[in-house]
C-alpha positions as CSV (number, residue, x, y, z in Angstrom):
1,X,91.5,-69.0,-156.7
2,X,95.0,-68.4,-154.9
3,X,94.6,-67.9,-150.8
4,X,98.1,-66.1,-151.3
5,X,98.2,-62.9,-149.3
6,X,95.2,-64.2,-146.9
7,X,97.1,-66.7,-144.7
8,X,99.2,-65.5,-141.8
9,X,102.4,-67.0,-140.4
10,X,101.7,-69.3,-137.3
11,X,102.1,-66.9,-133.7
12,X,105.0,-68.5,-131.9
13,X,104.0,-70.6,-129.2
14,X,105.4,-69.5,-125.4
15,X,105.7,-71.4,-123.2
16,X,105.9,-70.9,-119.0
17,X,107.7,-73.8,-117.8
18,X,109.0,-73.7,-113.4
19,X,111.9,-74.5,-112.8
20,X,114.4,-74.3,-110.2
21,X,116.9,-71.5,-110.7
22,X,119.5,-70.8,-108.2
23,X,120.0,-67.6,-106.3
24,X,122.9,-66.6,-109.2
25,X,121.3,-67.5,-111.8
26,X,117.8,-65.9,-110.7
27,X,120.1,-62.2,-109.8
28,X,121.5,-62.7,-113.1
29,X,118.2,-62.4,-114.9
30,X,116.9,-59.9,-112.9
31,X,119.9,-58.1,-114.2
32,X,119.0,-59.0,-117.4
33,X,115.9,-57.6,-117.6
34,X,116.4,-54.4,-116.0
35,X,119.6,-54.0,-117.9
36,X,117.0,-54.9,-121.2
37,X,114.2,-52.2,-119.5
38,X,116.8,-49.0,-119.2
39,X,118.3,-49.8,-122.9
40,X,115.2,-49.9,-124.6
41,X,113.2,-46.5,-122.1
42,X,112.3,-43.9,-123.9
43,X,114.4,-40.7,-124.0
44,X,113.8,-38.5,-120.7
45,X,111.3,-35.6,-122.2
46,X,112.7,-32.0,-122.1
47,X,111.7,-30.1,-119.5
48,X,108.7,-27.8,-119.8
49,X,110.7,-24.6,-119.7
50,X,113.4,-25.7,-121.8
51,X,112.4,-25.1,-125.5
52,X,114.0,-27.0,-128.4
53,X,116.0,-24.6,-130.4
54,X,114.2,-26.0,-133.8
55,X,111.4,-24.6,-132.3
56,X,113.2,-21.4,-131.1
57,X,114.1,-20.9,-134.5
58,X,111.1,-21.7,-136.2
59,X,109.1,-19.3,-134.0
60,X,112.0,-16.3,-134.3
61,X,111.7,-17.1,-138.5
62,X,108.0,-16.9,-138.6
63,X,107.9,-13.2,-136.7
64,X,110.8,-12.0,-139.1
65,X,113.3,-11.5,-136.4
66,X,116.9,-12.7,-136.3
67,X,117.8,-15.1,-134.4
68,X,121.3,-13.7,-133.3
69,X,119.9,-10.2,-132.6
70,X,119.0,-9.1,-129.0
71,X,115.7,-10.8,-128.0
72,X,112.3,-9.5,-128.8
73,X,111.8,-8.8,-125.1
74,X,115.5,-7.4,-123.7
75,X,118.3,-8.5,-123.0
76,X,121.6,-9.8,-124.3
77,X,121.7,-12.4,-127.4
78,X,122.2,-15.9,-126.6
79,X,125.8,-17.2,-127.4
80,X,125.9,-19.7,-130.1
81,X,128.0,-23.0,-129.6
82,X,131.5,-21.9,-131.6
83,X,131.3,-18.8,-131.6
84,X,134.5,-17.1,-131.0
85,X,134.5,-14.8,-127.7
């Protein structure tokens, strides 16, 4: 009987090592990690009173109104991006 699908790849092995890194070379990975920490963040979240206009839409489908009408509650229609003025 075949072990084939029950054996795992060895985990890399990491190793700490100390060693003595002058003051350049010591800023320079500093840098590099928080230059590697604010590429790899996660998206800033929307705020709470800003709703996505998926959502917007979704919500104006679902109650049967139009979306470039005047709003269910008053006031003017918001203006669409490219629309001509």
């Amino acid at each position: 009987m075949s072990t084939n699908g029950r054996q795992h790849p060895r985990r890399p092995r990491i190793e700490v090592r100390p060693a003595a890194a002058s003051p350049e070379e010591a800023a320079a990975i500093a840098a590099a990690i928080e230059h590697f920490l604010r590429d790899t963040a996660p998206a800033p979240q929307r705020s709470s009173t800003e709703r996505s206009p998926w959502l917007r839409a979704a919500l104006y489908e679902n109650a049967g109104l139009d979306p470039s009408g005047p709003r269910p509650w008053g006031g003017t229609p918001r203006p669409t991006k490219g629309a001509a003025d």
